[in-house]
PDB file of N, CA, C and O in Angstrom:
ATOM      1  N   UNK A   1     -31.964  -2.055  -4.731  1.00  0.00           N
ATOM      2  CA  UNK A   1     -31.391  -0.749  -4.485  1.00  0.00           C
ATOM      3  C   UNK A   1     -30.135  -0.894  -3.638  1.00  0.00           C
ATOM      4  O   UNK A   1     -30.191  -0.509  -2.471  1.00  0.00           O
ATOM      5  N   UNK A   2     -29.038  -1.399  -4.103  1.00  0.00           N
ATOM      6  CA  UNK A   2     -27.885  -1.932  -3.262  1.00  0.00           C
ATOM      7  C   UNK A   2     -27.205  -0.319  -3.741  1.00  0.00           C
ATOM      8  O   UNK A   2     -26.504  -0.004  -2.779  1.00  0.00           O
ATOM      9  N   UNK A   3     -27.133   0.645  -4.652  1.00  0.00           N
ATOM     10  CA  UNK A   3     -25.856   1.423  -4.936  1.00  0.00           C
ATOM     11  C   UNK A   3     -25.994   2.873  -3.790  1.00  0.00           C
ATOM     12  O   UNK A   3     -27.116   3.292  -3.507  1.00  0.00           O
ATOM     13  N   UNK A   4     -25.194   3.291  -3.422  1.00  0.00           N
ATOM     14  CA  UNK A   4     -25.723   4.497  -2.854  1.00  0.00           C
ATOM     15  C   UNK A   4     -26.784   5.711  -3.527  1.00  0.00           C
ATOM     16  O   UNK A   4     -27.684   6.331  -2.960  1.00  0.00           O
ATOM     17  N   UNK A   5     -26.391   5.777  -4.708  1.00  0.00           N
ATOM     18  CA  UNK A   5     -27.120   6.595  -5.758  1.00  0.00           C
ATOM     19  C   UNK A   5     -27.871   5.605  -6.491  1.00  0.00           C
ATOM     20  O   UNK A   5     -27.731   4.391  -6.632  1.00  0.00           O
ATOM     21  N   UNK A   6     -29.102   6.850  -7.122  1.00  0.00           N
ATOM     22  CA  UNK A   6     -29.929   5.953  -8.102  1.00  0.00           C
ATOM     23  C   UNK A   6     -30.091   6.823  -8.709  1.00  0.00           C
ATOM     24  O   UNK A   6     -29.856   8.012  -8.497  1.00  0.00           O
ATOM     25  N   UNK A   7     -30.872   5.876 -10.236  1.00  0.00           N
ATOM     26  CA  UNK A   7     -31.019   7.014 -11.326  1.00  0.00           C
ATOM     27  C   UNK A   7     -32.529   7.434 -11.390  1.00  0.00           C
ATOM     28  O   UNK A   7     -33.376   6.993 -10.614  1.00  0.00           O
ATOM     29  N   UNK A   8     -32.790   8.379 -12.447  1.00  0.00           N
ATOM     30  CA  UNK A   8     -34.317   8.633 -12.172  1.00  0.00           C
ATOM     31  C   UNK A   8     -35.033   7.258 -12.708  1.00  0.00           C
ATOM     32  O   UNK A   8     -36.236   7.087 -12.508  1.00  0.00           O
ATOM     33  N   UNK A   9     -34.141   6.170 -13.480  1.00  0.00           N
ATOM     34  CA  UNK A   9     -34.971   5.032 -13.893  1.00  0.00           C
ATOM     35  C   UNK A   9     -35.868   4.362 -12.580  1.00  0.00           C
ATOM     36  O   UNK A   9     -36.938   3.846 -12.257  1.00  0.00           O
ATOM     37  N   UNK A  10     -34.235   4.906 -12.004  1.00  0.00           N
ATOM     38  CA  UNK A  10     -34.562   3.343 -10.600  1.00  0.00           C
ATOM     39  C   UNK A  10     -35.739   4.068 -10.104  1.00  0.00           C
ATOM     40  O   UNK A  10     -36.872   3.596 -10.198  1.00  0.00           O
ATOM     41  N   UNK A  11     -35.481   5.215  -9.575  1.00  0.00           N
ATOM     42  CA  UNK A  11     -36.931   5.981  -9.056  1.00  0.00           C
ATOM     43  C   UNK A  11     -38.086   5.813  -9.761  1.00  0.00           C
ATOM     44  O   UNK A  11     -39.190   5.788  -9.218  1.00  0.00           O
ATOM     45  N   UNK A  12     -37.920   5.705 -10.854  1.00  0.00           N
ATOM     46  CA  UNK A  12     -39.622   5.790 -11.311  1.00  0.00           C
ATOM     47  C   UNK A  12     -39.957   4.095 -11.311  1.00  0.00           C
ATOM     48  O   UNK A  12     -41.108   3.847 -10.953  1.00  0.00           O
ATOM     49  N   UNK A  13     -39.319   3.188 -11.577  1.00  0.00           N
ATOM     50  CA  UNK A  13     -39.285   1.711 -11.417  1.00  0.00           C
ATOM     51  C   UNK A  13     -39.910   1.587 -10.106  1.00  0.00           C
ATOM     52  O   UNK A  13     -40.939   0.982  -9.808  1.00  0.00           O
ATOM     53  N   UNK A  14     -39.051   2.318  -9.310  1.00  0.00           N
ATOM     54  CA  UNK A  14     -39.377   1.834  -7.624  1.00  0.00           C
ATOM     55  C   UNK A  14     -40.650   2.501  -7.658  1.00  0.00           C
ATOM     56  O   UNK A  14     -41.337   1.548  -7.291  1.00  0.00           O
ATOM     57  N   UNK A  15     -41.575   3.559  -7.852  1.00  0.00           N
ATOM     58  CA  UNK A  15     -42.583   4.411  -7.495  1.00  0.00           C
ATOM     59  C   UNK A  15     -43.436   3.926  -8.641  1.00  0.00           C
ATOM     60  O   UNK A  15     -44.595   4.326  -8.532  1.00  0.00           O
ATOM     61  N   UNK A  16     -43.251   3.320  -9.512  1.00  0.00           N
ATOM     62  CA  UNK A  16     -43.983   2.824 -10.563  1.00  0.00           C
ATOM     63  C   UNK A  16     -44.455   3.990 -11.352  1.00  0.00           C
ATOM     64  O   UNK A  16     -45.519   3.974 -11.971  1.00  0.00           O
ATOM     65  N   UNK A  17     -43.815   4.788 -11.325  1.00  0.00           N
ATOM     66  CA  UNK A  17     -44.164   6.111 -12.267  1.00  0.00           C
ATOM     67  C   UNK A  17     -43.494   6.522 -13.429  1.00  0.00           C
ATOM     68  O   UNK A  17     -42.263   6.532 -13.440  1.00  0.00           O
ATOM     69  N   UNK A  18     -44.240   6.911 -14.545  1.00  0.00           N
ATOM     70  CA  UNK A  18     -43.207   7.283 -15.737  1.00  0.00           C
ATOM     71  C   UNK A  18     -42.299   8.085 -15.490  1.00  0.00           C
ATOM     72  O   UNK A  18     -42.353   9.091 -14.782  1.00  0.00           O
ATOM     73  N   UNK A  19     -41.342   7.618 -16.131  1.00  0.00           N
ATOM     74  CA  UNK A  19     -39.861   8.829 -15.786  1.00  0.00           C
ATOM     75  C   UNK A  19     -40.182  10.596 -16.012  1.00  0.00           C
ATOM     76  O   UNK A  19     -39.467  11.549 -15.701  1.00  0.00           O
ATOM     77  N   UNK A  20     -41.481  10.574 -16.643  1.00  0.00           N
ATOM     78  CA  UNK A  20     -41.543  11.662 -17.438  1.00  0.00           C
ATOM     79  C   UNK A  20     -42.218  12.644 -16.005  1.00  0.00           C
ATOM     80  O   UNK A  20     -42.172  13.874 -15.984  1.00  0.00           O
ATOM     81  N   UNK A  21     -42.789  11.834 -14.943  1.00  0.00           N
ATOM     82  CA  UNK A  21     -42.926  12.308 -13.790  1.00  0.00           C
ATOM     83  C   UNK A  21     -41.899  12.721 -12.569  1.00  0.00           C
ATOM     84  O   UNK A  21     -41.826  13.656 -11.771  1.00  0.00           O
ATOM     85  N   UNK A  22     -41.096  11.452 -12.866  1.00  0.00           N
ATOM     86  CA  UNK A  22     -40.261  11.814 -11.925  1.00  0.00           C
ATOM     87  C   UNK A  22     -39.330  13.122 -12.306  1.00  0.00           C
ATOM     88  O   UNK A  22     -38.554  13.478 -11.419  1.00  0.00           O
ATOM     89  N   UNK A  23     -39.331  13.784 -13.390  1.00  0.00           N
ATOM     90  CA  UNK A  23     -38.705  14.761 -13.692  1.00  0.00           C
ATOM     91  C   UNK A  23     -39.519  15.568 -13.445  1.00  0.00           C
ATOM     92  O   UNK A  23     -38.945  16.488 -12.862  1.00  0.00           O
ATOM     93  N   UNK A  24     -40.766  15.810 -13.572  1.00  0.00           N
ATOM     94  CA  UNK A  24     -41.299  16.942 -12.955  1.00  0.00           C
ATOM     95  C   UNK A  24     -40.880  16.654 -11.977  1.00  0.00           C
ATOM     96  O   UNK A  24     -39.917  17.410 -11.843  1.00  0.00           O
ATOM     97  N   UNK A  25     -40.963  15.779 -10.778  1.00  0.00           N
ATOM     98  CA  UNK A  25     -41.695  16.411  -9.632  1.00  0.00           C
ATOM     99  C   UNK A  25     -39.926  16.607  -9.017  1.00  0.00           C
ATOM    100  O   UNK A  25     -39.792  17.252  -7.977  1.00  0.00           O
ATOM    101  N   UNK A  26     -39.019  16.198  -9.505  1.00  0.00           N
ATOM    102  CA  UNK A  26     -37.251  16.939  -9.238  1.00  0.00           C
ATOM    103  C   UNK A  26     -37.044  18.859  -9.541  1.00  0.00           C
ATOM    104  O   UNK A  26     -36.518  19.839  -9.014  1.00  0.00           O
ATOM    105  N   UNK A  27     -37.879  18.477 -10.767  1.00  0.00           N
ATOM    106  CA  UNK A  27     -37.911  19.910 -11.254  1.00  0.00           C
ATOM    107  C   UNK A  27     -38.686  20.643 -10.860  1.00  0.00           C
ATOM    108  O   UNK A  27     -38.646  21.834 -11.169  1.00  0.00           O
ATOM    109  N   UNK A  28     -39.755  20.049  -9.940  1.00  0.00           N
ATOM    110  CA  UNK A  28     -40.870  21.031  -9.352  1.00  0.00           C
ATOM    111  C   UNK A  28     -40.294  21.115  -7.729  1.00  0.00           C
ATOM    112  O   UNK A  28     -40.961  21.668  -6.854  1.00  0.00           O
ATOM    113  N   UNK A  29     -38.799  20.411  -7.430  1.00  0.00           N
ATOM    114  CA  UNK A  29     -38.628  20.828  -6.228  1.00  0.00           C
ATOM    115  C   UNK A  29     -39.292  19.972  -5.115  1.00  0.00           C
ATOM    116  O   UNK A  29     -39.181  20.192  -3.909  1.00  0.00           O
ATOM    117  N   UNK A  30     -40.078  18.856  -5.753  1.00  0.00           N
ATOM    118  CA  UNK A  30     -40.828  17.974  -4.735  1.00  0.00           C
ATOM    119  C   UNK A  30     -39.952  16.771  -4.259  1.00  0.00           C
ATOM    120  O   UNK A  30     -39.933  16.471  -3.065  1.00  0.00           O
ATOM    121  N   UNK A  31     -39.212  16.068  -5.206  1.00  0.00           N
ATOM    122  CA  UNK A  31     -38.521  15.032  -5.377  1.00  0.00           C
ATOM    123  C   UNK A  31     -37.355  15.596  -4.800  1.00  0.00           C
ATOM    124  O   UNK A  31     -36.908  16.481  -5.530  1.00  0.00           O
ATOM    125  N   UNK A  32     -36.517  15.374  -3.493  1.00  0.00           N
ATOM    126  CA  UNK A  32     -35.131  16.046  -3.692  1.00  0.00           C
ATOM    127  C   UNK A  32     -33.690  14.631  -4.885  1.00  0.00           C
ATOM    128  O   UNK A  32     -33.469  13.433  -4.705  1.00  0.00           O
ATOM    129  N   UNK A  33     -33.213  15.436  -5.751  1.00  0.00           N
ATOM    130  CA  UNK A  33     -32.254  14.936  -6.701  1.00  0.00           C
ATOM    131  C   UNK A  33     -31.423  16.018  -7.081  1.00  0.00           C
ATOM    132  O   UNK A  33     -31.769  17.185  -6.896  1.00  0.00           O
ATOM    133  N   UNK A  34     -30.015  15.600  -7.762  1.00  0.00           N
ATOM    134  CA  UNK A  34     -29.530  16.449  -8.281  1.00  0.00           C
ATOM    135  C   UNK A  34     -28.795  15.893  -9.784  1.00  0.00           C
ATOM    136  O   UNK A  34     -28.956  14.772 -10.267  1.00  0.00           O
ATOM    137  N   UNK A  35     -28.046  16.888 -10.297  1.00  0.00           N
ATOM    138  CA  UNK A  35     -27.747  16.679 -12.020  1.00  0.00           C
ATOM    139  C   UNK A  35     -26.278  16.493 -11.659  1.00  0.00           C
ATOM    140  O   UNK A  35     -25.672  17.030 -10.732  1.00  0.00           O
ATOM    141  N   UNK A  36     -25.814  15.620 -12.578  1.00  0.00           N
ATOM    142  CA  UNK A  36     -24.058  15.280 -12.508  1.00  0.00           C
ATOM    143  C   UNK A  36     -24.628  14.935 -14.486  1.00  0.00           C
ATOM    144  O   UNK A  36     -25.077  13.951 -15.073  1.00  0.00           O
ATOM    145  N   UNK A  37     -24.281  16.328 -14.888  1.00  0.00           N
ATOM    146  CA  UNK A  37     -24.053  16.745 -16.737  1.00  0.00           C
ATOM    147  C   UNK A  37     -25.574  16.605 -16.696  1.00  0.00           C
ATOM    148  O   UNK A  37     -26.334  17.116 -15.873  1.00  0.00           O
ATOM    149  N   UNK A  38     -25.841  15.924 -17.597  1.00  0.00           N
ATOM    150  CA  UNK A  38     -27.434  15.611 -18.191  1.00  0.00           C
ATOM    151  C   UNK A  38     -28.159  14.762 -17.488  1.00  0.00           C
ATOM    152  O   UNK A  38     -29.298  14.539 -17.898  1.00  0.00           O
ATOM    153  N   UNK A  39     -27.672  14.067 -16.235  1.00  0.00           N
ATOM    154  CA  UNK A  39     -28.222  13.160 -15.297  1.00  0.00           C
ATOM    155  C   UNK A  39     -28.317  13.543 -14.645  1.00  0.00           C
ATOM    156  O   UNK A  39     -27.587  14.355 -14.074  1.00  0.00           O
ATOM    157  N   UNK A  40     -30.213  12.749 -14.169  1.00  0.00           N
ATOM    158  CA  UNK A  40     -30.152  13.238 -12.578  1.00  0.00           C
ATOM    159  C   UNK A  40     -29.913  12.068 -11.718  1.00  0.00           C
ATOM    160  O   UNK A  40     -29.789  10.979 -12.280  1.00  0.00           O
ATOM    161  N   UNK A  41     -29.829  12.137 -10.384  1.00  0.00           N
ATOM    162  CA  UNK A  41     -29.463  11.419  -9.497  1.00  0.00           C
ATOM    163  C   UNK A  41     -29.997  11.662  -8.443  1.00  0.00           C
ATOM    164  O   UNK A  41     -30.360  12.817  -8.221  1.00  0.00           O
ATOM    165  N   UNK A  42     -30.216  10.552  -7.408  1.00  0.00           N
ATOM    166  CA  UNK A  42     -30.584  10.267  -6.443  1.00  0.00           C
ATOM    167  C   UNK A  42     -30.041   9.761  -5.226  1.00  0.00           C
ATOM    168  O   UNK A  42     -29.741   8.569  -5.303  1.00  0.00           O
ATOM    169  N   UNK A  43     -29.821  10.309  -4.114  1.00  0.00           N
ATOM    170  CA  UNK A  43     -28.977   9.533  -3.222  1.00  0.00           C
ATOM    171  C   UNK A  43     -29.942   8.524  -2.497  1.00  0.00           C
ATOM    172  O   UNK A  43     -31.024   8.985  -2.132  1.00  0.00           O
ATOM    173  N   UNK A  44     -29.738   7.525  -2.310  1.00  0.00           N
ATOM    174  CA  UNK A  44     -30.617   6.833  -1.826  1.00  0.00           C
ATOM    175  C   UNK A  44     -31.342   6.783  -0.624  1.00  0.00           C
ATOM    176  O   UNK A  44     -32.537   6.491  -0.586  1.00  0.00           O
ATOM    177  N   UNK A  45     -30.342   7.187   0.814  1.00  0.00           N
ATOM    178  CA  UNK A  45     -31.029   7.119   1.828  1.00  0.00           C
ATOM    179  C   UNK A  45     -31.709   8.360   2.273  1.00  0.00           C
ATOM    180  O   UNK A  45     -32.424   8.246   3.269  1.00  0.00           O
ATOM    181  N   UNK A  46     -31.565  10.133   1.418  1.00  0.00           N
ATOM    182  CA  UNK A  46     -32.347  11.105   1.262  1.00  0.00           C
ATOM    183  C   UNK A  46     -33.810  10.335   0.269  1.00  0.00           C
ATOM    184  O   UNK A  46     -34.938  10.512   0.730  1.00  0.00           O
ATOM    185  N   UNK A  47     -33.680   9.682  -0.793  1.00  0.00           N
ATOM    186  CA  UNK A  47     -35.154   9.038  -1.568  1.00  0.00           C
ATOM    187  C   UNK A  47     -35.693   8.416  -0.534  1.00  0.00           C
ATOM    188  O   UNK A  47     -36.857   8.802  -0.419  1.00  0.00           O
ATOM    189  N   UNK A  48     -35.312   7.367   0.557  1.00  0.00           N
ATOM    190  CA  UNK A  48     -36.245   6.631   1.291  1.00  0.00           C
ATOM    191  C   UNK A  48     -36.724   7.867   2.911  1.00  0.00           C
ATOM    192  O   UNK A  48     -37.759   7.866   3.577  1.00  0.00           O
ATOM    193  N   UNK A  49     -35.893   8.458   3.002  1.00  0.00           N
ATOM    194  CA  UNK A  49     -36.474   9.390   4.010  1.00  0.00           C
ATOM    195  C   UNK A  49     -37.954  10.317   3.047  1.00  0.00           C
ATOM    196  O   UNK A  49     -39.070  10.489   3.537  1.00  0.00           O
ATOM    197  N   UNK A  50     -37.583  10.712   1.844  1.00  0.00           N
ATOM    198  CA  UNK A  50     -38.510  11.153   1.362  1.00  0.00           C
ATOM    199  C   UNK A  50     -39.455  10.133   1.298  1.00  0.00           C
ATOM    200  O   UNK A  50     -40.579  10.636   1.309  1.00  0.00           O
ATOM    201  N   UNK A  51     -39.495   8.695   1.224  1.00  0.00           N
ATOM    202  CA  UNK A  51     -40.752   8.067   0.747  1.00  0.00           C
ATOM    203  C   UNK A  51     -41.768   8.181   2.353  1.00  0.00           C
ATOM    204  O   UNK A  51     -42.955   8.489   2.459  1.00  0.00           O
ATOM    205  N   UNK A  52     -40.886   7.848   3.326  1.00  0.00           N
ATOM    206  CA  UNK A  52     -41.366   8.301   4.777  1.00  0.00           C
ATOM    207  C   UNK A  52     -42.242   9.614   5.455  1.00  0.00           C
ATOM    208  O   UNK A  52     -43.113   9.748   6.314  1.00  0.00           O
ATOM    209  N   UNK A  53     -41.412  10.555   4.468  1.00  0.00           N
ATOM    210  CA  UNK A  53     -41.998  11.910   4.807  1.00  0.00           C
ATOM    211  C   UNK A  53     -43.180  12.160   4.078  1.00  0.00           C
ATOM    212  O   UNK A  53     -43.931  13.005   4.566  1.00  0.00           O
ATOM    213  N   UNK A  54     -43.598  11.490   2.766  1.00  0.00           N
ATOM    214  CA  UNK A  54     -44.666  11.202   1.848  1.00  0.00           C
ATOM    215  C   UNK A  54     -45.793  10.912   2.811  1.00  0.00           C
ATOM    216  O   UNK A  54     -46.703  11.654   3.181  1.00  0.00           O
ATOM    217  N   UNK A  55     -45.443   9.307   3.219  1.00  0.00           N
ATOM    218  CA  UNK A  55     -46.540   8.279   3.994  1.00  0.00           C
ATOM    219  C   UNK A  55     -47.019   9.223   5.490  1.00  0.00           C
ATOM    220  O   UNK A  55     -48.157   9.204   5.959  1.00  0.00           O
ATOM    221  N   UNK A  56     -45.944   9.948   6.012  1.00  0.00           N
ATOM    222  CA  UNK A  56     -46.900  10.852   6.817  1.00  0.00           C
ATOM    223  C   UNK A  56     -47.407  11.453   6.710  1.00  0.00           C
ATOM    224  O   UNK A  56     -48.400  11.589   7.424  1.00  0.00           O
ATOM    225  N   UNK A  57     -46.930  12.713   5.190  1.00  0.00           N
ATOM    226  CA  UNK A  57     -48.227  13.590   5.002  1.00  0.00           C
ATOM    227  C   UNK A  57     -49.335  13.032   4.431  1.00  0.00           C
ATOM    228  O   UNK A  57     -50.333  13.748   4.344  1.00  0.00           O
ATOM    229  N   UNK A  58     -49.386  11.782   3.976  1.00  0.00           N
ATOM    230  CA  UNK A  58     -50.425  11.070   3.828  1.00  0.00           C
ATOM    231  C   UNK A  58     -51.781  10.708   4.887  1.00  0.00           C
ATOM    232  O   UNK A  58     -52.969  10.956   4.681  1.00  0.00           O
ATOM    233  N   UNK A  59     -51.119  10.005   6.136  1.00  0.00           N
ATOM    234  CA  UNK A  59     -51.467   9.448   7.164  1.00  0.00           C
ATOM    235  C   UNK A  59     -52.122  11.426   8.171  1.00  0.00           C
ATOM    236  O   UNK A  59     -53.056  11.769   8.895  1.00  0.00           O
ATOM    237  N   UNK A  60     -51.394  11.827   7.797  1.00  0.00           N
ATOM    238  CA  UNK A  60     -52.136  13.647   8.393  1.00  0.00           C
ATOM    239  C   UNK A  60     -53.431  14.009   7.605  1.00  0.00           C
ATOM    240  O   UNK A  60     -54.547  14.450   7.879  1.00  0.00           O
ATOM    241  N   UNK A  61     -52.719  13.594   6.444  1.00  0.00           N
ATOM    242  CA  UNK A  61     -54.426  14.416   5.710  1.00  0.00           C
ATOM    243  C   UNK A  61     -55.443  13.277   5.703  1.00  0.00           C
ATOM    244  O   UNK A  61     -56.511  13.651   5.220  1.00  0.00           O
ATOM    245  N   UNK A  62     -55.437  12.379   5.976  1.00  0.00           N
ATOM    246  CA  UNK A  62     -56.457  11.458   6.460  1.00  0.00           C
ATOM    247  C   UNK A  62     -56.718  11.584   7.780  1.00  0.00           C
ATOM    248  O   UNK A  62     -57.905  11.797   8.030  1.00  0.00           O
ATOM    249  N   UNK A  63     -56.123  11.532   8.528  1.00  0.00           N
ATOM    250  CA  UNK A  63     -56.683  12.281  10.017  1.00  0.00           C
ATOM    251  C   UNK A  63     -57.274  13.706   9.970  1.00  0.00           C
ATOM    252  O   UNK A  63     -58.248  13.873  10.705  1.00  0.00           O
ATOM    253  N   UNK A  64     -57.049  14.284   9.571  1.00  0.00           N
ATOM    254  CA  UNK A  64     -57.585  15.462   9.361  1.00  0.00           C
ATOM    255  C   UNK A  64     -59.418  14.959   9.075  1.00  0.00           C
ATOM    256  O   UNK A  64     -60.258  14.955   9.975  1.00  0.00           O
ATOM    257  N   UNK A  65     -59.630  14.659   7.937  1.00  0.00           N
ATOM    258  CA  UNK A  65     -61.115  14.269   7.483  1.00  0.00           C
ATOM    259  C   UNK A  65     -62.103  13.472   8.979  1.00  0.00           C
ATOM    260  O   UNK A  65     -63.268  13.105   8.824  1.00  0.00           O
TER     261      UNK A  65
END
C-alpha cells in the first residue's frame, strides 16, 4: 500500500473480502470512499484509521459481555 489512494481491489485484497462487499459496505456508508466517474477510491490513511476504529469497536463489544 505505497500510493496515497487505493482502489476498492486493494481494499477488498487487504480485508480479504469480495469486492462485491466492499461496495456495499461504501454504499451503506460504513466504509468511508469516494467515486472519481465509475471508480471508487480510497484514501489511504482515512482506510487505516478506519481499520483502527473497527478493532475498537470490536475490543468494546467484547468487554461489554
Amino acid at each position: 500500500m505505497d500510493s496515497e489512494f487505493l482502489t476498492a481491489e486493494e481494499v477488498a485484497e487487504y480485508l480479504r473480502l469480495p469486492l462485491s462487499t466492499v461496495y456495499k459496505l461504501v454504499q451503506d456508508k460504513r466504509l468511508p470512499g469516494f467515486k472519481v466517474g465509475k471508480h471508487w477510491r480510497f484514501r489511504r490513511e482515512t482506510f487505516e484509521q478506519w481499520i483502527k476504529t473497527q478493532e475498537l469497536s470490536l475490543s468494546e463489544k467484547g468487554d461489554e459481555k
